[in-house]
C-alpha positions as CSV (number, residue, x, y, z in Angstrom):
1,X,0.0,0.0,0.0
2,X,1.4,3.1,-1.0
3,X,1.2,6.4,-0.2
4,X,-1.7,7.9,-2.6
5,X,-3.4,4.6,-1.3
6,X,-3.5,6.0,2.3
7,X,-4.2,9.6,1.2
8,X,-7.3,8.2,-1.2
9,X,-8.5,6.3,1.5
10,X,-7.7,9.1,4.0
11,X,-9.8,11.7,1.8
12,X,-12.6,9.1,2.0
13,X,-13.3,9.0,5.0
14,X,-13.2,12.8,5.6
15,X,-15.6,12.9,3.4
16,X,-17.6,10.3,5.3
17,X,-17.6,11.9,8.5
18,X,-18.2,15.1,7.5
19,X,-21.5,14.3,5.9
20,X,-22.2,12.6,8.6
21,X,-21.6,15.5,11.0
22,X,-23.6,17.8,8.9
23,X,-26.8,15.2,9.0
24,X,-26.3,15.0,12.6
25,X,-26.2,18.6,12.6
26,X,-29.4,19.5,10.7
27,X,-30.8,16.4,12.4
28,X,-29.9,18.4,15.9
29,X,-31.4,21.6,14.4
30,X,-34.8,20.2,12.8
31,X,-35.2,18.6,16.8
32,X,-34.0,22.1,18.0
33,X,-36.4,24.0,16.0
34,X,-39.6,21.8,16.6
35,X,-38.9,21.6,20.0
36,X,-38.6,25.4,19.8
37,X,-42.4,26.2,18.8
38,X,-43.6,23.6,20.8
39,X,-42.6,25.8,23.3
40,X,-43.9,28.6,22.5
41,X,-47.2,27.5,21.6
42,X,-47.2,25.8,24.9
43,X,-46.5,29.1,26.7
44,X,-49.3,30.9,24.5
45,X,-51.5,28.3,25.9
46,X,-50.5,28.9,29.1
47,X,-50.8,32.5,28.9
48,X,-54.1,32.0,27.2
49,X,-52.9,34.5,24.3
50,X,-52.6,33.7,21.0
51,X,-49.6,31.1,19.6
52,X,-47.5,33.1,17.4
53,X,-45.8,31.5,13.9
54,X,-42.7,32.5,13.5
55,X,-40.4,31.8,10.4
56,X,-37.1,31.5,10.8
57,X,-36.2,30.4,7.1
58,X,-35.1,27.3,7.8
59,X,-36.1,24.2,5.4
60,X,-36.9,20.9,7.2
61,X,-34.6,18.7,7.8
62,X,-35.5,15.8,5.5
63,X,-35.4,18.1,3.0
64,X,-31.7,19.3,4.0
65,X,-31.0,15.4,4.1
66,X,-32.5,15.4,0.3
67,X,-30.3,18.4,-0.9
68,X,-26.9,16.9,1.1
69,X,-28.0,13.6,-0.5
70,X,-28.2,14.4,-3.9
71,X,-24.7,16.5,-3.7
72,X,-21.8,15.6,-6.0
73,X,-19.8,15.0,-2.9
74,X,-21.7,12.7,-1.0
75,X,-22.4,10.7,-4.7
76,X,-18.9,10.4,-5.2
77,X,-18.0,9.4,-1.8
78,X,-21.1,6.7,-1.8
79,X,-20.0,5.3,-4.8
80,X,-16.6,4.6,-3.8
81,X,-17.0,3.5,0.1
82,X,-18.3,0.7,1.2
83,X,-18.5,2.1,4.8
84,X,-21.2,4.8,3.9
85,X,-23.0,2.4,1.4
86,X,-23.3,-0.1,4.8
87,X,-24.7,2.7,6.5
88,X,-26.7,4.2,3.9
């Protein structure tokens, strides 16, 4: 095993773990953000005053998953690791 062995197999597996970070990361915020309004409705309710909506531009996070999904980066990096087709 040579040395542009180790570094293809080394860029790999960044690649792996950091689309894995950044699901668990809009996975995290998606929880966050629901979490979030349920909150606030819950105080409104409390309060007995009307729940406000409040937009914070964010898409959902299965639609984030989608978007990361479809990217050239995590193609490429599906198609040539085993490890992330296991887990995929």
């Amino acid at each position: 095993m040579d040395k542009q062995d180790i570094d293809k197999i080394s860029l790999e597996q960044a690649l792996i773990d950091v689309e894995i970070a950044n699901k668990r990361v809009l996975d995290l915020t998606a929880r966050l953000t629901m979490l979030s309004r349920e909150l606030l409705e819950a105080r409104a309710r409390i309060n007995g005053g009307a729940t406000q909506s409040i937009d914070y531009g964010l898409t959902s996070g299965d639609e984030k998953l989608r978007q990361i999904a479809a990217s050239r980066v995590f193609r490429l990096a599906r198609m040539f690791s085993p490890k992330l087709r296991r887990l995929l």
